[in-house]
Structure formats: C-alpha cells, structure tokens
MARBA-3410 file (N, C-alpha, C, O; in Angstrom, 1 decimal):
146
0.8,-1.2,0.0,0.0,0.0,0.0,0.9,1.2,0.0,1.9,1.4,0.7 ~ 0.4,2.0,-0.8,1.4,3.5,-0.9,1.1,4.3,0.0,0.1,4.1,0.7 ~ 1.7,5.4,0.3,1.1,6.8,1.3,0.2,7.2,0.8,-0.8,7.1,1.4 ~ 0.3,7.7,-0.4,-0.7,8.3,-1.5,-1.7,8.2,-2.1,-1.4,8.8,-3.1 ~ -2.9,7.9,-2.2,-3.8,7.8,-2.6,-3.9,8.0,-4.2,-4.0,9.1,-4.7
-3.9,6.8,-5.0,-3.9,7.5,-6.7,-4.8,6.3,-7.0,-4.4,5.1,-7.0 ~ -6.2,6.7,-7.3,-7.1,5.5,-7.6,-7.6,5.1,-9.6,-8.4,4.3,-10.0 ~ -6.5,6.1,-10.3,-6.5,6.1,-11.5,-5.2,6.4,-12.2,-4.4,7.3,-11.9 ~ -5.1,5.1,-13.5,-3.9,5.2,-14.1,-4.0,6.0,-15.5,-2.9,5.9,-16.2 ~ -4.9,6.9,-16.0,-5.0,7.6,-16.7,-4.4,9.5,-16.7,-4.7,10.5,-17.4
-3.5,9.3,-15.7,-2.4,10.6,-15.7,-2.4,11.4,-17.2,-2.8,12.6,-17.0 ~ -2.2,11.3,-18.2,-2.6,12.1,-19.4,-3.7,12.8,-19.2,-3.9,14.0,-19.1 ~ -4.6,11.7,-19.4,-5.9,11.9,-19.9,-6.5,13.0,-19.1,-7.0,14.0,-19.6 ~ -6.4,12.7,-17.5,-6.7,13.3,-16.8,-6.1,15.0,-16.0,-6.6,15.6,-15.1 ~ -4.9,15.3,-16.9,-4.1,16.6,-16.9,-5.1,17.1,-17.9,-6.0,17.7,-17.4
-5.0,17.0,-19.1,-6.1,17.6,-20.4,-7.3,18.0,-19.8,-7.8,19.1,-19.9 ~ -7.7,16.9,-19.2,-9.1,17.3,-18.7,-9.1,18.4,-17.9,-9.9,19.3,-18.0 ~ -8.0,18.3,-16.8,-8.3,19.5,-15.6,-7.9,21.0,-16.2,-8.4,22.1,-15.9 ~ -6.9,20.6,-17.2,-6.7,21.8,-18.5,-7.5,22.2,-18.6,-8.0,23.0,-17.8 ~ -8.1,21.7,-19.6,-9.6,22.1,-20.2,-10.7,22.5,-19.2,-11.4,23.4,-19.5
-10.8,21.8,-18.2,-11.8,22.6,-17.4,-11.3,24.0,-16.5,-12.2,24.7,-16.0 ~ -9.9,24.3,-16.3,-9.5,25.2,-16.0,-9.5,26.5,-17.4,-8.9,27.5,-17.0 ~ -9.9,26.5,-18.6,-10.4,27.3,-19.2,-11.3,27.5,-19.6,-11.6,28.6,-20.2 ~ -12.1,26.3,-19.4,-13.5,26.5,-19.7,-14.2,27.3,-18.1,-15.1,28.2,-18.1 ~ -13.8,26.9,-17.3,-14.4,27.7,-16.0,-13.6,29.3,-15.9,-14.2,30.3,-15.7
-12.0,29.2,-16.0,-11.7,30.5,-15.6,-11.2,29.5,-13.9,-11.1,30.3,-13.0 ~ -11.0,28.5,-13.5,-11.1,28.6,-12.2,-11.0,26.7,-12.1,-11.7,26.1,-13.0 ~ -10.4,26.2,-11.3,-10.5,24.9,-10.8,-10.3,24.5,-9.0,-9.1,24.5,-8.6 ~ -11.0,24.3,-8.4,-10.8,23.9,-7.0,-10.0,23.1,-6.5,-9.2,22.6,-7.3 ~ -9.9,22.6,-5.0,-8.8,21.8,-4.9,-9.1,20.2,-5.5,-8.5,19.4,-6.1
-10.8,20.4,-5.0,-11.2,19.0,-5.2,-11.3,18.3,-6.5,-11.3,17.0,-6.6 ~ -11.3,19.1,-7.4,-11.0,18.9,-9.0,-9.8,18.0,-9.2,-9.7,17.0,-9.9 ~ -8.6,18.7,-8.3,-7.6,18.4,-8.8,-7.1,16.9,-7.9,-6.2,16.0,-8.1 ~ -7.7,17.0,-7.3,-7.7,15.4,-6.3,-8.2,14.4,-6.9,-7.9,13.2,-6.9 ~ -9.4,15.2,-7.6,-10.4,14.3,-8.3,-9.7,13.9,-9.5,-9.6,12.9,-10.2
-9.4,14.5,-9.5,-8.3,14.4,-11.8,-7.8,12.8,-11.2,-8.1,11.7,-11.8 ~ -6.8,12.9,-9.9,-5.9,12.3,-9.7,-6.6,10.7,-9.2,-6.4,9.6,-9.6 ~ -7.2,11.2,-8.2,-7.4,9.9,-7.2,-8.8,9.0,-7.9,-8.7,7.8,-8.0 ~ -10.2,9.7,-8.4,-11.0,9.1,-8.9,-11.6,10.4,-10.9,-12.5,11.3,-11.2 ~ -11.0,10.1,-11.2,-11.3,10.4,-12.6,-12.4,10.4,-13.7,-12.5,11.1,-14.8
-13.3,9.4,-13.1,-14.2,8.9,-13.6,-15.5,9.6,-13.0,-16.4,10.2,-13.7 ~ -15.6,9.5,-11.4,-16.2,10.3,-10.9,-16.5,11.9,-11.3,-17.5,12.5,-11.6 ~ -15.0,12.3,-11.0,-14.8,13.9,-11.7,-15.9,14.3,-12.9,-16.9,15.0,-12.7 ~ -15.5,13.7,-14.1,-15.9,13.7,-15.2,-17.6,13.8,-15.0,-18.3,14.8,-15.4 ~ -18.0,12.7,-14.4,-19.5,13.1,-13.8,-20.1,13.8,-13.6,-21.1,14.2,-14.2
-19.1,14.4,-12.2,-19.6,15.3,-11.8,-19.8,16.4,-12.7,-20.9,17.0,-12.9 ~ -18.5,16.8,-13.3,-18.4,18.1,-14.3,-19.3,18.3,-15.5,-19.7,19.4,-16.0 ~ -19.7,16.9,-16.1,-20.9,17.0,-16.8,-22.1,18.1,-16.4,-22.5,19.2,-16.8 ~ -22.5,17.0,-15.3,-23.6,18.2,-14.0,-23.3,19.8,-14.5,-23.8,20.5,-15.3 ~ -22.2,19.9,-13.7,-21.6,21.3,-13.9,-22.0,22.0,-15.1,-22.7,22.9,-15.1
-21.4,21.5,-16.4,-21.4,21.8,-17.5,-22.6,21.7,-18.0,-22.6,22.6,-18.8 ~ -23.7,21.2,-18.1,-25.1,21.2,-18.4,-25.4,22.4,-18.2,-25.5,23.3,-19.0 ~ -25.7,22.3,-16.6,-26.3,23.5,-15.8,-25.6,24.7,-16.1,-26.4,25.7,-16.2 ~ -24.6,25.0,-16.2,-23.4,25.9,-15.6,-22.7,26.4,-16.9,-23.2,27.4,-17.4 ~ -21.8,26.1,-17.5,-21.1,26.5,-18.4,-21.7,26.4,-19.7,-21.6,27.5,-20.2
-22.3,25.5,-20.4,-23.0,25.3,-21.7,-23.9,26.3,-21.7,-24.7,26.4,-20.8 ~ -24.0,27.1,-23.0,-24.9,28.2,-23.2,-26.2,28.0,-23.5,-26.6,28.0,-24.7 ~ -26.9,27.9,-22.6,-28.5,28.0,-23.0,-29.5,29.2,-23.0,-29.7,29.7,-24.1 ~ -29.9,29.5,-22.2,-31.2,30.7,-22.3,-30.1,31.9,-21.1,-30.2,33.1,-21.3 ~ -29.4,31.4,-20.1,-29.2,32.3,-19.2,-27.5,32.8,-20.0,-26.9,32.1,-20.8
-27.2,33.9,-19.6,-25.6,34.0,-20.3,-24.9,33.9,-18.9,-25.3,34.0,-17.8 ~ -24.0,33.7,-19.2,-22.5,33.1,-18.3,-23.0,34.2,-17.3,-23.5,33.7,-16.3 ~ -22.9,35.7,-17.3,-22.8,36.7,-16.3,-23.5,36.3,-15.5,-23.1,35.9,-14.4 ~ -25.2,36.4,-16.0,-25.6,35.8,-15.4,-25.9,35.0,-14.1,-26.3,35.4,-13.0 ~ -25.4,33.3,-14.7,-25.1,32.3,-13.8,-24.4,33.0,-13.2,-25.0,33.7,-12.4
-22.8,33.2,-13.1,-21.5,33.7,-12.3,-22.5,34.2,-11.0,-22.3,33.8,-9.9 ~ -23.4,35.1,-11.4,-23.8,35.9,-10.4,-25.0,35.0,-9.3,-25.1,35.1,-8.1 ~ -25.7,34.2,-10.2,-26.2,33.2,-9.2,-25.6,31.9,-8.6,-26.3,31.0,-8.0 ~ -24.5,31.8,-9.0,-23.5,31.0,-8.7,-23.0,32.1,-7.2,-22.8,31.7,-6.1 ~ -22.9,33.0,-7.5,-22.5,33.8,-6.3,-23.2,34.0,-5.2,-22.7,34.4,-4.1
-24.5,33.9,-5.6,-25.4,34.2,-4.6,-25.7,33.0,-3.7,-25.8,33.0,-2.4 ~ -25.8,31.5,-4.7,-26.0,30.5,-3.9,-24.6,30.4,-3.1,-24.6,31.2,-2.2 ~ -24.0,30.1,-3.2,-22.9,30.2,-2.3,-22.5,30.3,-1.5,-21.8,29.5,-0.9 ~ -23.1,31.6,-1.2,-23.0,32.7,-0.3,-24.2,31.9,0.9,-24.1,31.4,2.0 ~ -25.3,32.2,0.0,-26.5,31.5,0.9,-25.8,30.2,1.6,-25.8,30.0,2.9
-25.3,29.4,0.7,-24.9,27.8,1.1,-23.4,28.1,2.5,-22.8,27.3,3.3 ~ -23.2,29.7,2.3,-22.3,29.2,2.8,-20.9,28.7,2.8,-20.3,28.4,3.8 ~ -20.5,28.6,1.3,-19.4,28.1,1.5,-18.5,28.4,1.6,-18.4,29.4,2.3 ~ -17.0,27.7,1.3,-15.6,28.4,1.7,-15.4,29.7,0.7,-15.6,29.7,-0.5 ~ -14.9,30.6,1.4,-14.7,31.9,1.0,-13.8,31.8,-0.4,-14.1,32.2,-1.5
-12.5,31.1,-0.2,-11.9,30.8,-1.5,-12.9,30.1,-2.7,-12.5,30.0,-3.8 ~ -14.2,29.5,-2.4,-15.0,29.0,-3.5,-15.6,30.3,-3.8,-15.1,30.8,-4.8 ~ -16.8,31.1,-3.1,-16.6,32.4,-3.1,-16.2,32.8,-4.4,-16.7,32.7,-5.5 ~ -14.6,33.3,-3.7,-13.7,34.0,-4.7,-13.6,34.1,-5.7,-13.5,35.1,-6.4 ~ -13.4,32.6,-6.2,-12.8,32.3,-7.4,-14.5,32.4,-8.4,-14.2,32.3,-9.6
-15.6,32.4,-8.2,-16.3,32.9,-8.8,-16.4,34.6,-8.7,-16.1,35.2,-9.7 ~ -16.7,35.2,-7.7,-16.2,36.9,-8.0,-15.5,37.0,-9.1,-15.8,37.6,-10.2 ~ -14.1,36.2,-8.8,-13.2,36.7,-9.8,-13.2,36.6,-11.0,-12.5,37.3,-11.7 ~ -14.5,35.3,-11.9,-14.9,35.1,-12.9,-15.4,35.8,-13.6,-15.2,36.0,-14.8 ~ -16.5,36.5,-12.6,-17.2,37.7,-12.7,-16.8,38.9,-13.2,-17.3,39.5,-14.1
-16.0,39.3,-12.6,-14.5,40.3,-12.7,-14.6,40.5,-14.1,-15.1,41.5,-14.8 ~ -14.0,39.1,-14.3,-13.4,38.6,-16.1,-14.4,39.2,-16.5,-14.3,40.3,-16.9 ~ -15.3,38.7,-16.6,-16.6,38.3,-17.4,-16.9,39.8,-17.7,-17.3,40.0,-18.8 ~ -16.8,40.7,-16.9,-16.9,42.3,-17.3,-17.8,43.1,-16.3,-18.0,44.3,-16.4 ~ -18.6,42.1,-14.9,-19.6,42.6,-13.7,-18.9,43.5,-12.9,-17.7,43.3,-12.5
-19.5,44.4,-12.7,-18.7,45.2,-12.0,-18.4,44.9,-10.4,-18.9,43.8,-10.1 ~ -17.8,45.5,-9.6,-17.8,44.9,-8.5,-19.4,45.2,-7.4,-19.9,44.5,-6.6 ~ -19.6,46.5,-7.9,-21.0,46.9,-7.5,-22.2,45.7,-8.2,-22.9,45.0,-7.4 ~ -22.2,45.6,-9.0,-23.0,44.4,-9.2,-23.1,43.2,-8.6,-24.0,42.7,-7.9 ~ -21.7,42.8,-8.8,-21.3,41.3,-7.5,-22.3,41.7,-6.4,-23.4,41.2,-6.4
-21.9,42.8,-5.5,-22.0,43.2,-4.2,-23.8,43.6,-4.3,-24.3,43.8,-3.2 ~ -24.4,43.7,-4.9,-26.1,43.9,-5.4,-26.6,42.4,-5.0,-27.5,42.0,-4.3 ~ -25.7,41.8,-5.8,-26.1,39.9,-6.1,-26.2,39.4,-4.6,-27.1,38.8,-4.0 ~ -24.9,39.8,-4.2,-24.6,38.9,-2.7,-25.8,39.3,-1.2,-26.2,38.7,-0.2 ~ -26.1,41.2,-1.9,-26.9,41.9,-0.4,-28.3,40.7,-1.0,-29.0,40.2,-0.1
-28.7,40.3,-2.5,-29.8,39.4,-2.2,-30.1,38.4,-1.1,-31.2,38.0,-0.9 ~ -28.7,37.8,-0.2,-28.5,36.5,0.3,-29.2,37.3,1.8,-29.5,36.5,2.7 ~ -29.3,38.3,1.9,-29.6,39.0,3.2,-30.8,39.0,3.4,-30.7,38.9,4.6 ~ -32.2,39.0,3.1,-33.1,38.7,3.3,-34.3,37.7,3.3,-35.4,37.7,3.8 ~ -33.3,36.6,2.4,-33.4,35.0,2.7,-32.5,34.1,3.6,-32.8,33.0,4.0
-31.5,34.6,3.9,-29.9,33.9,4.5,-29.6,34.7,5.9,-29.3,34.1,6.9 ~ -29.9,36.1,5.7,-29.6,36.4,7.2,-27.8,37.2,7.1,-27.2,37.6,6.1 ~ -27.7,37.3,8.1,-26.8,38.6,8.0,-25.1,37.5,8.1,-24.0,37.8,7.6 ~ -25.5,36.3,8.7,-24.2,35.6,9.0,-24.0,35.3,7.7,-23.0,35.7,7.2 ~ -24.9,34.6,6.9,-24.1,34.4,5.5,-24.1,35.2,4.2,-23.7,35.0,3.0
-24.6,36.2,4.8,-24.3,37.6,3.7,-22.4,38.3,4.2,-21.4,38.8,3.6 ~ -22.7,37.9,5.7,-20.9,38.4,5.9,-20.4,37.5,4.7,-20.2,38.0,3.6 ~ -20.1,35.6,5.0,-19.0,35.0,4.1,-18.9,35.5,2.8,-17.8,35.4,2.2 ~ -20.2,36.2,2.2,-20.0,36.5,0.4,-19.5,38.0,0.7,-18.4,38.3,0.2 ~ -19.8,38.7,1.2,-19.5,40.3,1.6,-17.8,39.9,2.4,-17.4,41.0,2.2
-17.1,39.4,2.9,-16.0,39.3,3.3,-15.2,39.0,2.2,-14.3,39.8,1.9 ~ -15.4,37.9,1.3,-14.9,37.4,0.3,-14.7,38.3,-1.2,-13.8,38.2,-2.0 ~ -15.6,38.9,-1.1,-16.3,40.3,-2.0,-15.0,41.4,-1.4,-14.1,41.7,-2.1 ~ -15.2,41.9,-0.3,-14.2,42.8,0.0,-12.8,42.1,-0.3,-12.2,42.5,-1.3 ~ -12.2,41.3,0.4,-10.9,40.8,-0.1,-10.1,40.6,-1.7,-8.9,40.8,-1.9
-11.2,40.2,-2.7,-11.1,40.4,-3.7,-10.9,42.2,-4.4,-9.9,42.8,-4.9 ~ -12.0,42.5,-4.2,-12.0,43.8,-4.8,-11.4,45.5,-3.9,-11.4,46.8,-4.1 ~ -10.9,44.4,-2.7,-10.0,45.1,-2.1,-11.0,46.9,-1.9,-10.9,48.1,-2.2 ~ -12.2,45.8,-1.2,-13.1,47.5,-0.6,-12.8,47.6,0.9,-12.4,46.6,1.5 ~ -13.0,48.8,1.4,-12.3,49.1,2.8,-13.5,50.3,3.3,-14.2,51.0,2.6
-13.6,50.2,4.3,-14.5,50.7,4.5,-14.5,52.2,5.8,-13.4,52.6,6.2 ~ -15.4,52.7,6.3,-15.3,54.0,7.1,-14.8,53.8,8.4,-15.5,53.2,9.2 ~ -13.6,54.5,8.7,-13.8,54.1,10.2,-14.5,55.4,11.2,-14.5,56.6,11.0 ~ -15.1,54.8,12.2,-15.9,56.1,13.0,-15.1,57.3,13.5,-14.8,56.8,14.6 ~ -14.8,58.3,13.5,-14.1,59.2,14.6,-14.4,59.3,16.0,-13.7,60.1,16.7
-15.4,58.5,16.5,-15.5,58.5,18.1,-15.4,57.1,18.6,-15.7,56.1,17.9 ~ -14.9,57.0,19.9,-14.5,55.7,19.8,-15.1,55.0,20.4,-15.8,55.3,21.3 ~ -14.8,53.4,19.7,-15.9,52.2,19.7,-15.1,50.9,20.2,-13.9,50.6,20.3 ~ -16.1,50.5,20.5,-15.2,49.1,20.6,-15.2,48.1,19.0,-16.0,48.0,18.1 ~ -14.2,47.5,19.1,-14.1,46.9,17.9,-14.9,45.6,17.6,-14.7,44.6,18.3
-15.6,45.6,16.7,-16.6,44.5,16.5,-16.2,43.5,15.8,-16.7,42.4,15.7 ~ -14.8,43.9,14.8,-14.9,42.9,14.2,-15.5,42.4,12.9,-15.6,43.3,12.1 ~ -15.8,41.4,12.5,-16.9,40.9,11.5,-18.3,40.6,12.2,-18.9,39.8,11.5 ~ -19.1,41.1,13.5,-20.0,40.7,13.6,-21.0,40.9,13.2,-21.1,41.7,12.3 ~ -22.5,40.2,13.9,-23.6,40.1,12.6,-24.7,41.3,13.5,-25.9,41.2,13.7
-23.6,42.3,13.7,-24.6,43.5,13.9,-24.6,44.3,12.9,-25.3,45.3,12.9
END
C-alpha cells in the first residue's frame, strides 16, 4: 500500500481534462484536482452536472449564472476561496464589483446577516473594498452580525 492515494492510471488523460476545465471555467478547485488524480471517472461526472447547468450556453448568459453562482454560495455558505474564485470570474466576465455586491446583499433577506458576511467578506478581499472608520471611539466588533 502506498502513502498516497492515486485511484486512477489515466495521468494524461486526466491533466487535459483539468486543463480544459480550467479554461473553460476561468477557475479549478482543490477537489477537482484530487479528483483528476485519485477518482477520474467520478470527476468527469460530476463536471458534466456542472457543464449542463453551468457553463453550456443555454437561455441564461455566463454573467448571469456567475452571479447566481455567487449568490447561492454565499447563501450555502461556502468556503470563502470558493466564493472568490467565482467573484473573480465575474471580474473577467466584465460585472462590475457593485453588481457582485447587489447579487450577494440578495442572500440578506433570505440567508440572514451571517451568510451575507461570508460573500460580503470574500467580495471585500477580492476587490480590495475598505470601508469608514468612526471618529469616536468604539469598541471593535470585528466581523459581527450586527
């Protein structure tokens, strides 16, 4: 038994593929790249999914999705680097950063203030927004959900 986990002997095949899906998204995750490696077959699966819904052009345009890609997210919660690397697609894609930040305040009246912070934190880091500090003094809050 190895240390390593490699559950597929298709190494070629499976570089091409994470290629290609790294320009067809703008963006590849960790788990992609685990996936290329350790189950390949699965991957592929999965990314179909993806690619249906998501990347193949149907009735909605890429901006679009990107942006409800961003919103669910945010709603779901996820890791801020998944987040990101959609923002940043966005970016590409030509949304302005005011727009992103329109999409994400959606998650605030369905989701609540905690998971409007993860997309609104993720949002500021990227687009590098900063914000007012008070002139009288406060105690520091922080990121909370006041």
């Amino acid at each position: 038994m190895t240390d390593k986990a490699t559950l597929t002997d298709n190494t070629p095949d499976a570089q091409e593929y994470i290629d290609d899906m790294a320009r067809k998204r703008g963006y590849v995750l960790e788990y992609h790249k685990v996936m290329a490696k350790c189950d390949f077959e699965v991957l592929q699966a999965a990314n179909g999914l993806v690619s249906a819904a998501y990347l193949d052009q149907r009735r909605l345009d890429r901006r679009t999705k990107e942006l409800i890609f961003i919103v669910s997210l945010t709603v779901m919660r996820a890791s801020k680097g998944h987040i990101q690397s959609h923002i940043r697609v966005a970016l590409d894609l030509g949304l302005t950063p005011g727009e992103i930040l329109e999409a994400i305040e959606i998650a605030l009246p369905e989701a609540g203030i905690v998971a409007f912070q993860t997309g609104f934190e993720a949002w500021c880091e990227v687009v590098g927004a900063e914000g007012i500090e008070p002139t009288v003094q406060v105690h520091q809050g922080g990121s909370g959900s006041d």
